[in-house]
C-alpha positions in Angstrom: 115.9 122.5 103.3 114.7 122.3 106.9 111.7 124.5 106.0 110.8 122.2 103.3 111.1 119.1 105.5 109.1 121.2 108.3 106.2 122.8 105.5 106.0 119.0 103.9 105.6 116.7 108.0 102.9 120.2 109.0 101.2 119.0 105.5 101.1 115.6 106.0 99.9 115.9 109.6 96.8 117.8 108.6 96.0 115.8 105.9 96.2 112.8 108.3 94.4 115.0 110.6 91.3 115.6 107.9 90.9 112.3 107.4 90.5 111.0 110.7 86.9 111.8 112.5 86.9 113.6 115.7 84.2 113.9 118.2 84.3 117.0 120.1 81.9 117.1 122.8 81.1 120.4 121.3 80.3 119.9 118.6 77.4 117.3 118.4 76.4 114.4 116.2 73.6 114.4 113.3 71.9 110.9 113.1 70.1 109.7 110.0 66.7 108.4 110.8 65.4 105.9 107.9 61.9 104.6 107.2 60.8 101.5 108.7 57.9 99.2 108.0 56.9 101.3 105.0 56.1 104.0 106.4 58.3 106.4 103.7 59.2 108.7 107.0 63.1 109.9 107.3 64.7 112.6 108.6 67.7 113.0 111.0 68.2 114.2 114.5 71.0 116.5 116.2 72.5 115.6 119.4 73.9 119.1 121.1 75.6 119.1 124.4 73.0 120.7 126.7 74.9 121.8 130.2 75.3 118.4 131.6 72.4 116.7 129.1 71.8 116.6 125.4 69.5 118.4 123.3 68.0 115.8 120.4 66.2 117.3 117.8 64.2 115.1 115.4 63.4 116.4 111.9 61.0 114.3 110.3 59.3 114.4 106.9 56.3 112.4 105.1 54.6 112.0 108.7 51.2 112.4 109.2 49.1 115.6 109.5 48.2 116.9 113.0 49.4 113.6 114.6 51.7 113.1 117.6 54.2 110.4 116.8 55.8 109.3 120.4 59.8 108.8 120.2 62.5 107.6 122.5 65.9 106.6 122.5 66.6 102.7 123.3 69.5 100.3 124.4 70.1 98.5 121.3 70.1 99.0 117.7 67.6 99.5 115.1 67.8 96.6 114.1 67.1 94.6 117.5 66.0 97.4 120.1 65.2 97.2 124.0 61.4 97.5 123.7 61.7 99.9 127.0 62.7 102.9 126.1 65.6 104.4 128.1 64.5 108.1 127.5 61.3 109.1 126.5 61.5 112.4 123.9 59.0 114.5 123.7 56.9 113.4 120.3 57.3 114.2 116.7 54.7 117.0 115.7 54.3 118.8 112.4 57.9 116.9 111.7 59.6 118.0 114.7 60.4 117.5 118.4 62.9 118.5 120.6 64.4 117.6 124.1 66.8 117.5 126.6 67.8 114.6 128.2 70.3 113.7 131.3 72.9 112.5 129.9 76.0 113.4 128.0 76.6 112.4 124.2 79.3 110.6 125.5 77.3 108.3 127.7 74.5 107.8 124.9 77.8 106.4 122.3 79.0 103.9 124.8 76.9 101.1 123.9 74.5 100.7 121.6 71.1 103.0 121.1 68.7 104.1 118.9 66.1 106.9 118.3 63.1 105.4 117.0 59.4 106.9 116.2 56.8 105.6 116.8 53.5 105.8 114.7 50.9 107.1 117.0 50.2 106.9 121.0 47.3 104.5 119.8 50.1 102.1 117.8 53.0 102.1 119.5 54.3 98.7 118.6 54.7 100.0 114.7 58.2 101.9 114.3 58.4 104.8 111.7 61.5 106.0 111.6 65.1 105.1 113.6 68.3 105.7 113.3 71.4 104.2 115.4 73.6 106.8 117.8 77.1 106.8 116.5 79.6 108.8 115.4 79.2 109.9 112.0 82.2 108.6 109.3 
């Protein structure tokens, strides 16, 4: 009877554990990046502890050809960003970019930011594509 009782509480622990999300600094975050202003451009980006930084990588689709489309991540959400940027990435071309910047993925979840694109270097003000840094659900 005890091994029952023990098999049935190591059961219900790891279906309590399944269901409750866990951020491992390891283990990085994925953020959905959604079209803005019509501009039919989404994607997502990966956040990847990089020594004491983080590596973002921005996959984008249904950009323009043989354009660089500037990126940075914000204070702030999409929906009401800082307009100055608190890390510049490096930009979006052919549908991808990557960096590394100095900070954890810790420090970039503990208030609100955003990774937005940006149309061109020539039309800055017009966002793309953003998507808010949290942890995924």
């Amino acid at each position: 009877m005890k091994k029952i009782l023990a098999c049935l509480a190591f059961g219900v622990g790891l279906g309590m554990a399944a269901q409750t999300p866990v951020l491992a600094a390891d283990m990085g975050l994925k953020i959905d990046l959604a079209a803005q202003n019509g501009s039919g451009e989404t994607g997502y980006a990966t956040l990847q502890p990089h020594g004491k930084g983080t590596q973002v990588v921005i996959h984008l689709k249904g950009g323009p050809a043989g354009v660089a489309q500037p990126a940075h991540i914000h204070s702030g959400t999409c929906d009401k960003l800082d307009p100055k940027p608190a890390f510049g990435l490096k930009p979006v071309k052919g549908g991808m970019s990557s960096t590394v910047v100095p900070v954890s993925i810790d420090k970039l979840l503990a208030s609100p930011m955003a990774i937005n694109v940006h149309e061109s270097a020539k039309d800055l003000k017009k966002y793309v594509a953003c998507g808010d840094i949290k942890k995924s659900m």
